[in-house]
N, C-alpha and C positions, 0 to 999 in steps of 0.2 A: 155093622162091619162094612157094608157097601159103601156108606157116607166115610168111612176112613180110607175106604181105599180109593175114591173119586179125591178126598180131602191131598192124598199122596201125592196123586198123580198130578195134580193140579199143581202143586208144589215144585215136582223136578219141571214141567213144565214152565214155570212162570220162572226159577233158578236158571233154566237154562235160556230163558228169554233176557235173563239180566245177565248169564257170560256175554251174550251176543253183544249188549246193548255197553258192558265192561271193554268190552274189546273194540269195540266202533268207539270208543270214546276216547282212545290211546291215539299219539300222535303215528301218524304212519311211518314203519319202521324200512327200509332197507331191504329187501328179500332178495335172494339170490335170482339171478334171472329165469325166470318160468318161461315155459312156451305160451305162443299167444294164444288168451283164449284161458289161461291155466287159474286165473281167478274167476270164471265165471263159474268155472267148476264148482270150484271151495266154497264160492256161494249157493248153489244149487245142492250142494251134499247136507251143507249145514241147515237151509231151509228144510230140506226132505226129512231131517231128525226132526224138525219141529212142526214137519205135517202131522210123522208119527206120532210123535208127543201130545200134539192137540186132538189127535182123532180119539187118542187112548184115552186123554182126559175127558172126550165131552162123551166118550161111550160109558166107560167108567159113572156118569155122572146119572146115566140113565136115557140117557139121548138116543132114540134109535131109527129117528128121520133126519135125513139131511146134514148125515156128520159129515161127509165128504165136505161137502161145500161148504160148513162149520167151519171144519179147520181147515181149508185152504182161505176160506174168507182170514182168519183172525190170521194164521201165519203171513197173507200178503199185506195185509194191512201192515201187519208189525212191521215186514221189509219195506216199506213205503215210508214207515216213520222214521227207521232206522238211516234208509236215505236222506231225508232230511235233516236227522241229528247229525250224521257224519258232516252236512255242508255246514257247520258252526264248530266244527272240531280240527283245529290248525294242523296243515297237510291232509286233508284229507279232500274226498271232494263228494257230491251226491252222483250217482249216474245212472241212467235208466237201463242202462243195458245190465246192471247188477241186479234194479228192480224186478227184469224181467227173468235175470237167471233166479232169483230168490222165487219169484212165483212159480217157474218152470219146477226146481223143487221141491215146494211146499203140495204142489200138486202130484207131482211122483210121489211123495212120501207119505200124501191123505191117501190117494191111489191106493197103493202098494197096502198101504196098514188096513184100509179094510180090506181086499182081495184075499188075506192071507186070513181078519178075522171071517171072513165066507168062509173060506177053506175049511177051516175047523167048525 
C-alpha cells in the first residue's frame, strides 16, 4: 500500500509539472495590468505548490534525509528548464528574476511542508 501511495503522489506531482510546462508553452496572452512585481508572485506561489508536491512525494517514497533539499533541488531545476523552454516559445522570454522568484518558492514550499510534517 506505501508503493501506491508514493506511486500517487508522484503522479499529481509530475501532472502538475506538465500544467506548468502546458502553460509556459502557450503564447503570452494580454493580462490586465498588475502591479509591479505582481508576477514574480504567481511564480513564487506556483513553485512553493511544487516544493510541497516534491517533498510529499520523495517522503511518501521513504526518503527520510535530505528531502528539503530533494525537492527544492528538483523544483529549481524544473524552474530553470522551464526558463529555457519559455525562450523558444514565441512572446515569451526566459528571465532570471522569475528564476529566482521560482526558487524563492520551491524553497518556502519544501520549508513549510516539512515544518508542518515536524509538527505532527
Amino acid at each position: 500500500m506505501k508503493k501506491l501511495t508514493a506511486v500517487v503522489y508522484w503522479i499529481i506531482t509530475v501532472s502538475y509539472m506538465t500544467a506548468i510546462f502546458y502553460i509556459s508553452s502557450q503564447k503570452s496572452i494580454e493580462l490586465p495590468s498588475l502591479p509591479f512585481g505582481f508576477d514574480k508572485v504567481v511564480h513564487a506561489v506556483v513553485y512553493a505548490v511544487l516544493g510541497v508536491l516534491s517533498y510529499l512525494s520523495f517522503k511518501k517514497s521513504g526518503l527520510n534525509r535530505r528531502v528539503i533539499a530533494l525537492s527544492f533541488l528538483l523544483a529549481v531545476i524544473y524552474g530553470i528548464t522551464d526558463e529555457f523552454h519559455q525562450s523558444f516559445v514565441p512572446g515569451r522570454n526566459a528571465a532570471v528574476g522569475d528564476a529566482v522568484a521560482d526558487a524563492v518558492g520551491a524553497f518556502l514550499g519544501s520549508y513549510t511542508a516539512n515544518a508542518i510534517s515536524i509538527r505532527k
